[in-house]
C-alpha atoms as a printed R data frame, in Angstrom:
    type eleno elety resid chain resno       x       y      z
1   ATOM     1    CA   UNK     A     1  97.362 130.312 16.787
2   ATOM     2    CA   UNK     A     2 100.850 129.352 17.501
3   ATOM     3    CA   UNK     A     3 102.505 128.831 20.889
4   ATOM     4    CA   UNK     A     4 102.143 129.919 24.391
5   ATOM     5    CA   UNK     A     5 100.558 133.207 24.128
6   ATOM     6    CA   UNK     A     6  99.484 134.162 27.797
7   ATOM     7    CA   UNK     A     7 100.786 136.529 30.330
8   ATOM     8    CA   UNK     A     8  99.879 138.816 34.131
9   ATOM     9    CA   UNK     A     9  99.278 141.685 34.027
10  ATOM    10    CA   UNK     A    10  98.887 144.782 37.629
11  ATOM    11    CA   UNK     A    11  96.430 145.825 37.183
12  ATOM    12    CA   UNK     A    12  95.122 148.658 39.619
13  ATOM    13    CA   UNK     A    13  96.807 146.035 42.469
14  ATOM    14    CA   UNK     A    14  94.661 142.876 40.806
15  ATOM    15    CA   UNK     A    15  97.224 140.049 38.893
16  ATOM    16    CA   UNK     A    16  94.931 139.456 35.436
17  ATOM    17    CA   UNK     A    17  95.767 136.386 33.436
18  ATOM    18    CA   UNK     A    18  96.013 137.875 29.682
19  ATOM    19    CA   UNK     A    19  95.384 135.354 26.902
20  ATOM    20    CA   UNK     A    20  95.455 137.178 23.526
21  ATOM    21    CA   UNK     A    21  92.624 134.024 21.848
22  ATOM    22    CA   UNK     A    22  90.716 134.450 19.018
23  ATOM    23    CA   UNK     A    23  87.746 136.394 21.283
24  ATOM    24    CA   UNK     A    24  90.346 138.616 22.365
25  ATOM    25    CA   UNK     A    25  91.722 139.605 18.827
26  ATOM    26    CA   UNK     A    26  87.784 140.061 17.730
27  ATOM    27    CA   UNK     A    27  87.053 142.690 21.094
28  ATOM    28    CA   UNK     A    28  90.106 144.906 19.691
29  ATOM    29    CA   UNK     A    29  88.801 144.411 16.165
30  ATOM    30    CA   UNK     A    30  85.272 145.841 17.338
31  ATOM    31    CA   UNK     A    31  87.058 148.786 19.580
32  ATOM    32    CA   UNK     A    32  89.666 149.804 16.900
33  ATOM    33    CA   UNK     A    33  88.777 148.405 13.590
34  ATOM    34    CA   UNK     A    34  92.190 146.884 13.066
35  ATOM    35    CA   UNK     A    35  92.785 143.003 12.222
36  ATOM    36    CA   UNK     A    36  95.220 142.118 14.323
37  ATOM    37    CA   UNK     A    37  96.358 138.866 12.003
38  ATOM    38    CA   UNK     A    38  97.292 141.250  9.136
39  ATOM    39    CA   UNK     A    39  99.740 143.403 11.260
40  ATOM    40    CA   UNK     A    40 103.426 143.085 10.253
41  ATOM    41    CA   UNK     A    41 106.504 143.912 11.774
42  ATOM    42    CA   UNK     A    42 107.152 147.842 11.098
43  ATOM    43    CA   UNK     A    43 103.452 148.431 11.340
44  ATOM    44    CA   UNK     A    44 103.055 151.360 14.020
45  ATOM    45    CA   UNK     A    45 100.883 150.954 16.992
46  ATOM    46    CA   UNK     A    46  99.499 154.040 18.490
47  ATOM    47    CA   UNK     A    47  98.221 154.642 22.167
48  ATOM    48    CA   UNK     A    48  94.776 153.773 21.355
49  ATOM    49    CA   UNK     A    49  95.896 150.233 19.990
50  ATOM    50    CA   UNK     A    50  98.128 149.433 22.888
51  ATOM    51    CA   UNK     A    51  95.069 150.522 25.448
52  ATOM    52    CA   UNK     A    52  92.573 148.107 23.671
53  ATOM    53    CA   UNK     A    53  95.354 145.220 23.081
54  ATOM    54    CA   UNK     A    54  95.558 144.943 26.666
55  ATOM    55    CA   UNK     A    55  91.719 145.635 27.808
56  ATOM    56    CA   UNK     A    56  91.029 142.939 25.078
57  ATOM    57    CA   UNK     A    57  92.776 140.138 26.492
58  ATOM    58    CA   UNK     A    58  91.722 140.334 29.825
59  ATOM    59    CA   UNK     A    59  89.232 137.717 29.738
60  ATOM    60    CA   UNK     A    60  88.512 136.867 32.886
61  ATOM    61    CA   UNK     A    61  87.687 140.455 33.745
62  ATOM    62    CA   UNK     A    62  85.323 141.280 31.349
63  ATOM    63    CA   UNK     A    63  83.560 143.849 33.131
64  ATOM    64    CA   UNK     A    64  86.535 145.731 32.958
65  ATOM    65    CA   UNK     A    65  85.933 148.915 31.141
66  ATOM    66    CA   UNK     A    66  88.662 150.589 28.111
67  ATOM    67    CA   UNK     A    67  88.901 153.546 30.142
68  ATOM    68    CA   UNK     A    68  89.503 151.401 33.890
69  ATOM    69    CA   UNK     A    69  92.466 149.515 31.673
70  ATOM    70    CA   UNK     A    70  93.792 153.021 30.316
71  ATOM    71    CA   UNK     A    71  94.227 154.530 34.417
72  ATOM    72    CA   UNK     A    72  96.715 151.974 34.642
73  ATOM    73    CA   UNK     A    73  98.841 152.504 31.701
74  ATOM    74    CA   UNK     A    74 101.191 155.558 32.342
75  ATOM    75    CA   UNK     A    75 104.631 156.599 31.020
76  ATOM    76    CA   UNK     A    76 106.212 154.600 33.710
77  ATOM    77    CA   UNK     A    77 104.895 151.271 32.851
78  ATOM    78    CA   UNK     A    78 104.022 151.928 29.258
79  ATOM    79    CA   UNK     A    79 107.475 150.286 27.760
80  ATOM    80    CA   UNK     A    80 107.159 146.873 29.621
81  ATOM    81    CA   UNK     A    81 103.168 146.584 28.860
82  ATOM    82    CA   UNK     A    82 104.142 147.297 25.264
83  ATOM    83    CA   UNK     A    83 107.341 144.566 25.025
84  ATOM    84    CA   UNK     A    84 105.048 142.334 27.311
85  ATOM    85    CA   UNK     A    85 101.906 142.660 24.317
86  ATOM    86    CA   UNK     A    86 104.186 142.270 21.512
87  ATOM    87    CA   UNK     A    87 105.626 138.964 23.433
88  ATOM    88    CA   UNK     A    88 102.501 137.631 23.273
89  ATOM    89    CA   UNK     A    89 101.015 138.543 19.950
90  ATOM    90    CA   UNK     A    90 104.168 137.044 18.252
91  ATOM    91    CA   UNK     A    91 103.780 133.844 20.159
92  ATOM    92    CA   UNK     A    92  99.979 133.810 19.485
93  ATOM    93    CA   UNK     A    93 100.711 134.042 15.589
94  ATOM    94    CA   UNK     A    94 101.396 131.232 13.266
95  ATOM    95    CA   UNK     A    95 105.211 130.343 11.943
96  ATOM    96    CA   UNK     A    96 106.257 132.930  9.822
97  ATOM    97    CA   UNK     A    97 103.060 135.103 10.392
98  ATOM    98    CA   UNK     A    98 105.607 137.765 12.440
99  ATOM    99    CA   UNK     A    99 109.362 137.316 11.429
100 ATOM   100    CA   UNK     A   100 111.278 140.325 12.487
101 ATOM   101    CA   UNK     A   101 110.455 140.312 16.191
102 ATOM   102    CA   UNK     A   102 108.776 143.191 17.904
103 ATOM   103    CA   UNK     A   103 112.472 145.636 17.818
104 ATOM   104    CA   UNK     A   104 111.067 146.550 13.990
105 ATOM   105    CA   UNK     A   105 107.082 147.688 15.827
106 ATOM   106    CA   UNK     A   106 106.943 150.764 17.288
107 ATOM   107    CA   UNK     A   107 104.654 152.459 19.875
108 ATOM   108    CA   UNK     A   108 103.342 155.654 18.992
């Protein structure tokens, strides 16, 4: 993995430390049967994706369920959790593993 790739996270009033590791790539492997480290810019990320992406990286709250994570995404915050996953994916990939920054992945 490259650089810094940690965050925070509200949420439901709690900061959570996000760390998108190797554990946390492998829980949203097992929930949505994507691999994460062959994603490339353009690739389109639905609701589903963003929901686990988030619920998988919260590793100090493991007993967190999917659905717990998903009452805290709404239309209002949806944007920044989405700009603030894709910050940390990119930085969590290897040099030249995500050229093209996260303007060219869309949610939806």
């Amino acid at each position: 993995m490259g650089k810094f790739a940690k965050t925070t996270f509200n949420i439901g009033g709690m900061v959570c430390e996000y760390e998108l590791n190797l554990n946390a790539m492998i829980r949203f492997e097992e929930e949505t049967g994507k691999d994460l480290s062959n994603m490339k810019p353009g690739d389109k990320i639905g609701l589903k994706e963003i929901r686990a992406l988030l619920w998988a990286g919260l590793n100090e709250h493991e007993n967190i369920t999917i659905e717990e994570v998903g009452e805290h995404i709404n239309p209002g915050n949806m944007e920044e959790i989405s700009e603030k996953l894709f910050d940390v994916y990119e930085k969590a990939m290897p040099e030249g593993e995500s050229k093209g920054k996260n303007t060219k992945r869309s949610a939806g």
